[in-house]
C-alpha positions in Angstrom: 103.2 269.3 49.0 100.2 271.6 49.3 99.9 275.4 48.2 96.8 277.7 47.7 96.6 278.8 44.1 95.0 282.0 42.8 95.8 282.5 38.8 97.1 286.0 40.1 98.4 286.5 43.0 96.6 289.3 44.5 95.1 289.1 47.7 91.3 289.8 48.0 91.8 291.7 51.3 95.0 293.8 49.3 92.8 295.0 46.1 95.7 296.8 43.5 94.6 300.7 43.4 96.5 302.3 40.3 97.9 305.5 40.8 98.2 307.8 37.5 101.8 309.4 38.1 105.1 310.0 36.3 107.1 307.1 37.6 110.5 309.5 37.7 109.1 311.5 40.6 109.3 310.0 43.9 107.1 312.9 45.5 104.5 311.0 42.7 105.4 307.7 43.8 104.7 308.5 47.7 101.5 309.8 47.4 100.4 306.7 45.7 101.8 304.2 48.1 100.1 306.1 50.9 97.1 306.2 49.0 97.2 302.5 49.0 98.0 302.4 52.6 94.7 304.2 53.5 92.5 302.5 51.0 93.7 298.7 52.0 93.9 300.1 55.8 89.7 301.7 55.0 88.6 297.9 53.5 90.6 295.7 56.6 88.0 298.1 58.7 85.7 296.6 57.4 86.0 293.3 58.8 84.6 292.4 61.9 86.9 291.7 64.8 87.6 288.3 65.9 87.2 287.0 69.8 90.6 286.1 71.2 92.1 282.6 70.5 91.2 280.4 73.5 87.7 281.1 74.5 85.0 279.7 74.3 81.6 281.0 74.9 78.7 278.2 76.4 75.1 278.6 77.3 72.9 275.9 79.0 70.4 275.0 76.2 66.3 275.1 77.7 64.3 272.3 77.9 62.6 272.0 74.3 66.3 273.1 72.5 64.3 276.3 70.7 68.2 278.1 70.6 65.9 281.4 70.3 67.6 282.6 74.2 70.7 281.5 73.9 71.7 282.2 70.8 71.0 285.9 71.5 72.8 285.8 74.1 75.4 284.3 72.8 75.8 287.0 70.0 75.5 289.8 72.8 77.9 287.9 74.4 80.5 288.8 71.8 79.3 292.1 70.8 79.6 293.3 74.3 82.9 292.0 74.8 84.1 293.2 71.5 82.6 296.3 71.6 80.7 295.7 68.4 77.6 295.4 66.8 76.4 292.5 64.4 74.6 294.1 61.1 74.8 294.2 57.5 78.4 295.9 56.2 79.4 296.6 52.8 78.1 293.5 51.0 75.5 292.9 52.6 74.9 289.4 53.4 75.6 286.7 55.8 76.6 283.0 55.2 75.5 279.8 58.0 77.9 277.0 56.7 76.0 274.5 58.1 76.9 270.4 58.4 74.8 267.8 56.6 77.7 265.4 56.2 75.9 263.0 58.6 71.9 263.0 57.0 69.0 264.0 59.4 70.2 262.1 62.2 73.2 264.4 63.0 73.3 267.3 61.1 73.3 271.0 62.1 70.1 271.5 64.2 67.5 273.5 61.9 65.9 275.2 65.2 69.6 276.6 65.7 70.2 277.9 62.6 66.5 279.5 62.8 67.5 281.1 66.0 70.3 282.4 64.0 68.2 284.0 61.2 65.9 285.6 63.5 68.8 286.9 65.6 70.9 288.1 61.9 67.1 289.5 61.4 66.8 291.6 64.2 70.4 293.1 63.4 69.4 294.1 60.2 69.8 291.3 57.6 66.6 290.6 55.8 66.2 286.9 54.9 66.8 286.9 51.2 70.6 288.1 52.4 71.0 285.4 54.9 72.9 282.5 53.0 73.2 278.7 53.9 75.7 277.4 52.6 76.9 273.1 52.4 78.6 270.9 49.8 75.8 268.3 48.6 72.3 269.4 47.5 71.4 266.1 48.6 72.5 265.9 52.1 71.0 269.2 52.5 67.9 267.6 51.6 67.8 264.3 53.6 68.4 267.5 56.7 65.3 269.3 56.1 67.1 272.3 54.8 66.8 272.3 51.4 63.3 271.5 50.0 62.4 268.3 48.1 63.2 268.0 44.5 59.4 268.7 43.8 59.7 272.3 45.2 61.3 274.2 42.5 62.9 276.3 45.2 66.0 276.2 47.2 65.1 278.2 50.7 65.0 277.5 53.9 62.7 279.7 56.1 63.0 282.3 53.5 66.7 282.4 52.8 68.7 281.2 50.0 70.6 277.6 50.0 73.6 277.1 48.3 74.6 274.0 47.2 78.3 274.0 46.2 78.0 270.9 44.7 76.0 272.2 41.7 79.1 273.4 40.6 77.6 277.0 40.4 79.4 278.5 43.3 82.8 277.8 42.7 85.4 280.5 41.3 87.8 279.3 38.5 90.6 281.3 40.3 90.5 280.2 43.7 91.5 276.7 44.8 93.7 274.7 46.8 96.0 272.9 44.5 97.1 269.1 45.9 98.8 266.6 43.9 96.3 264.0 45.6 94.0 262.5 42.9 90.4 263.0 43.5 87.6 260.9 44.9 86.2 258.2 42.6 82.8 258.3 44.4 83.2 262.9 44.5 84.7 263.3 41.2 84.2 260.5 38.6 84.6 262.9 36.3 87.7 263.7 36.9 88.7 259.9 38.0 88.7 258.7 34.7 91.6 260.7 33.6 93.7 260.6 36.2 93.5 256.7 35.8 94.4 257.3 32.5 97.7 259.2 33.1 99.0 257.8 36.1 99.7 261.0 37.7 98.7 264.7 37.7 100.7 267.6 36.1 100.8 271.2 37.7 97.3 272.6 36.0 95.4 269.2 36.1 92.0 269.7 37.4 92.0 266.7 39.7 94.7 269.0 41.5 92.3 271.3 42.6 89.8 271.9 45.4 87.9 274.9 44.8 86.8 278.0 47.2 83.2 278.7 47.7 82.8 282.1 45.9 79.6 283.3 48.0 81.7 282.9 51.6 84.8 284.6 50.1 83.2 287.0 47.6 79.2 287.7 48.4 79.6 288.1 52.3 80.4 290.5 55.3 81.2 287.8 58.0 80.1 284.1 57.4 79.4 281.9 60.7 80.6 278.4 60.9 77.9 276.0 62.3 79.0 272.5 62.7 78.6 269.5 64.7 80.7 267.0 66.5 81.2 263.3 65.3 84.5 261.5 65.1 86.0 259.9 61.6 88.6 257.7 61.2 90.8 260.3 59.2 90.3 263.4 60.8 89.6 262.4 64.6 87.2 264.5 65.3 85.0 266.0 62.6 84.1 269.5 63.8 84.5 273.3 63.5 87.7 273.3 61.3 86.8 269.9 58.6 83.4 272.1 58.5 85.0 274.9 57.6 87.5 273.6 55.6 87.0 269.5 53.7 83.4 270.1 53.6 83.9 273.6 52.3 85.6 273.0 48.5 84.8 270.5 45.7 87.3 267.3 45.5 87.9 267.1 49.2 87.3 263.2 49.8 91.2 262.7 48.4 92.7 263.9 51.4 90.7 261.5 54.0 93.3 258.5 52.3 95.1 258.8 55.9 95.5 261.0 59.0 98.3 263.1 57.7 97.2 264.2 54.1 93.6 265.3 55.9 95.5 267.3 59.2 97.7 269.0 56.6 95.1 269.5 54.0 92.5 271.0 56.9 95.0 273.5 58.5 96.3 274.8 55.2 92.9 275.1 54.2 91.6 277.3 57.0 94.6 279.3 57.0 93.7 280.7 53.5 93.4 284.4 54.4 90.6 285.1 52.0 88.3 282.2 53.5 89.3 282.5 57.2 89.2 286.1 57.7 85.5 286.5 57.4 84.7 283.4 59.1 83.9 285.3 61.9 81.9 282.9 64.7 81.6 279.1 65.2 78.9 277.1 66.9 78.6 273.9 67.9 75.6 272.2 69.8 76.2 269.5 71.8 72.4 268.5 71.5 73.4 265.4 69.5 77.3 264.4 69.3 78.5 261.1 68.0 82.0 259.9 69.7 82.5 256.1 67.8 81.4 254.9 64.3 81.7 257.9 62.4 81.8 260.0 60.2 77.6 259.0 59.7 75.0 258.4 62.1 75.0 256.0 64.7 72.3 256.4 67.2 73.7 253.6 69.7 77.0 256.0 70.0 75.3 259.6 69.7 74.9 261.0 73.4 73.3 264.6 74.0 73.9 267.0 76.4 72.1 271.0 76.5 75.2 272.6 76.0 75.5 275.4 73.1 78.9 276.6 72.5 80.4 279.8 70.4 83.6 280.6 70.2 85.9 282.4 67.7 88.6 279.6 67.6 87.9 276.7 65.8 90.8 274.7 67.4 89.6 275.2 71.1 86.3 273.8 70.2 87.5 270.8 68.2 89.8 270.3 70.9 86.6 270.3 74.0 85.1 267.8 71.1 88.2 265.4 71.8 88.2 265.5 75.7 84.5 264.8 75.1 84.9 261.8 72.4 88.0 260.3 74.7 85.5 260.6 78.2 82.5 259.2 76.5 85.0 256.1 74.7 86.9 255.2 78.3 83.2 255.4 80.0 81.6 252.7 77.4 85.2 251.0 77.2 86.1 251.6 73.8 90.0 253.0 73.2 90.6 256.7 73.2 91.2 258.5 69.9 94.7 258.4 70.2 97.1 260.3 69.4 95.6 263.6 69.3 94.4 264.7 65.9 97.4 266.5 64.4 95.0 269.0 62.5 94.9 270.8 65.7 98.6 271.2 66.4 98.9 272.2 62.8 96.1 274.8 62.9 97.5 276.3 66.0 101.1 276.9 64.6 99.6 279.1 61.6 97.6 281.1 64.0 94.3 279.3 63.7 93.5 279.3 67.5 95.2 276.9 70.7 95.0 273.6 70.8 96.2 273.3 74.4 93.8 272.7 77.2 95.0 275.0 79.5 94.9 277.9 77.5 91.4 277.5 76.8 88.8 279.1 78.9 85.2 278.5 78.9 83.1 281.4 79.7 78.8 280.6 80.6 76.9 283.0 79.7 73.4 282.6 81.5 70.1 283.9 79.7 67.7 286.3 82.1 64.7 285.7 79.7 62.0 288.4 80.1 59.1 289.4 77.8 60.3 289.0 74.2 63.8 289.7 75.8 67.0 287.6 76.3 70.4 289.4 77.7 73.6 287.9 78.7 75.2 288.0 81.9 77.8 290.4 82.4 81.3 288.4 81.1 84.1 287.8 83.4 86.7 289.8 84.2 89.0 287.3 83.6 87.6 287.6 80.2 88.1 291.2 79.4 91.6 291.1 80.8 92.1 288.5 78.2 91.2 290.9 75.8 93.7 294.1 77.1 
C-alpha cells in the first residue's frame, strides 16, 4: 500500500562512482567494483555510530530546568560509551527537529534546545551551522522559536530556522508515495483535484509526502527532540511521529485511523536516507500531556524533572506509553489500549524494541563543578550491552 519513491533509485548513502574501463576485461571490471567497495565503505565512515537499541539514557533535570548540566552529560554519556566524539564532519552542520505541534504550551522546551546549541557549540559547530528544523512557520512562532512576522529574520539564538512548510526545503525526488488523499485543512491545494478525480493515479502529487532536504542532504547527524502527548490516531505522539508525520509535507492523511498512521510512521522512519543520520533523541518529561491530545491541555499535562536520550526511538515512545497508561488509571480515565502498533511495526524493520524488558534505563548523574558538568561512569551492564 505504501513505498518510498526516489525518481532514481540510487541510494544517497550508495553514490554510483564510474569507472572508465573496457567492459571485456574482467581484471578492468574488478578494480572498479572494489573501487566502489572502498569509496561507499570511506562515506558509511562517515556516519556517526548509533547507541544500541534498548537503552535509554535519563538525567534528573535541576531545579530551574536550565538543561545546561544535563545535557552535557548526556552527550558525554554517549560519546564515552561509544567511543566518539560529537563535532562537525563532512557537511558541516547539525539539525534540532524540534516539536511545535502543540503551540507554547507543549512544545519542545527552548532552554533544552539552547543547552543543545551551546553543547553542539563547544564541539565545534558554530551557530549559523546549527539547524532547527519543524513543519509550520506558524507553530514555530506561537513557540518562541521562530521570531514574529515583524522580524525579517528566521533565527533562533543565532541559528537558522527552517520551516518546511514554506515549501523551500522539500526535494522533488524524495517522498513517500501513499495512495491516501491529502489533508483538506494541510493541502487545499492539492484537495481540490483529488475531489475532482475521485482517486489518485501513480504520479499524482496528492500521493506524495515529501523528505526534508536539509536533514537528508545539508547535515552530518540530525538530533530528534520531541515531546510526549497522546493523539487519538497515533497513541502516543513522541520520538518516531516527530521524526516521521511531522517530518514531510501532506502528512495529516494518514491520521484517518490507527492503522494508516502506525504503517505510515514505521515506513517512514525506516527510510534509510532519513533514519541513518538521525543520530540522538530527547525527550523532556518537564511537561507531558497523557489525555486530550494531540494540543494542549493544561488540566491533563503533568511534569516530572526527568530528561531522557536514547538512540531508539521506539524504547522511548514505549516509556511514553507506561507513563500515559499510569497517569490515565491514577485519574481514572481508560488506558490507551491496545498498544500503539507503530511500535511493533518500527521494531520489526529494525527501528529499536518495543518490549519492556529489553529496555534499560541507565541515570547518568551530573557532578557540576566550575563551568564543568561530567557524567558518571556508565554501567557495566551497559558496556556489556555494547560487546
Amino acid at each position: 500500500m505504501f513505498r518510498f519513491t526516489k525518481t532514481l533509485s540510487i541510494l544517497l548513502s550508495f553514490p554510483v562512482y564510474r569507472c572508465q574501463v573496457d567492459r571485456r576485461t574482467f581484471l578492468g571490471a574488478v578494480v572498479c567494483l572494489v573501487c566502489m567497495f572502498f569509496q561507499s565503505s570511506m562515506l558509511q565512515a562517515a556516519l556517526l555510530p548509533k547507541p544500541p537499541n534498548g537503552i535509554v539514557w535519563e538525567s534528573e533535570i535541576a531545579e530551574g530546568a536550565l538543561y545546561y548540566a544535563e545535557v552535557e552529560a548526556l552527550l558525554s554519556a554517549y560519546e564515552q560509551v561509544m567511543g566518539v566524539q560529537l563535532s562537525p564532519g563532512e557537511r558541516g552542520k547539525v539539525g534540532l527537529k524540534v516539536n511545535t505541534r502543540g503551540g507554547r504550551g507543549i512544545s519542545t522546551p527552548t532552554q533544552l534546545l539552547r543547552a543543545l546549541i551551546e553543547a553542539l557549540e563547544l564541539r565545534g559547530f558554530s551557530r549559523s551551522d546549527i539547524l532547527l528544523v519543524d513543519y509550520s512557520g506558524h507553530q514555530m512562532r506561537q513557540a518562541g522559536i521562530m521570531p514574529p512576522l515583524s522580524d525579517a529574520g528566521a533565527s533562533f539564538d543565532g541559528c537558522p530556522v527552517v520551516a518546511l512548510d514554506s515549501g523551500d526545503f522539500y526535494d522533488s525526488e524524495w517522498f513517500y508515495d501513499s495512495p491516501l488523499p491529502p489533508a483538506l485543512q494541510q493541502e487545499p491545494q492539492l484537495f481540490g483535484h483529488f475531489s475532482a478525480r475521485q482517486s489518485l493515479q501513480e504520479g499524482d502529487e496528492g500521493r506524495k509526502s515529501y523528505l526534508p532536504q536539509p536533514l537528508l542532504f545539508d547535515v552530518d547527524f540530525w538530533i530528534n527532540c520531541a515531546v510526549g502527548v497522546d493523539d487519538p490516531a497515533l497513541g502516543v505522539d513522541g520520538a518516531l511521529a516527530n521524526a516521521t508525520l511531522w517530518n514531510v509535507s501532506n502528512s495529516r492523511r494518514f491520521l484517518v485511523n490507527q492503522a494508516t498512521a502506525s504503517a505510515a510512521v514505521a515506513e517512514i522512519a525506516a527510510i534509510p536516507e532519513l533514519e541513518e543520520r538521525m543520530l540522538l533523541n530527547f525527550i523532556s518529561l518537564e511537561r507531558y500531556q497523557f489525555i486530550a491530545g494531540p494540543f494542549f491541555n493544561s488540566m491533563y499535562s503533568r511534569s516530572e524533572p526527568k530528561l531522557w536520550m536514547s538512540g531508539d526511538p521506539v524504547a522511548l515512545d514505549r516509556l511514553l506509553y507506561e507513563r500515559f497508561n499510569a497517569r490515565r488509571l491514577l485519574e481514572g480515565f481508560p488506558e490507551i489500549d491496545p498498544l500503539p502498533r507503530q511500535l511493533s511495526f518500527a521494531a520489526s524493520l529494525g527501528m529499536g524494541e518495543f518490549e519492556k524488558s529489553k529496555i534499560k534505563i541507565e541515570s547518568v548523574r551530573t557532578v557540576i563543578a566550575p563551568a564543568v558538568s561530567v557524567p558518571e561512569i556508565i554501567s557495566p551492564e551497559t558496556k556489556n550491552t555494547l560487546n
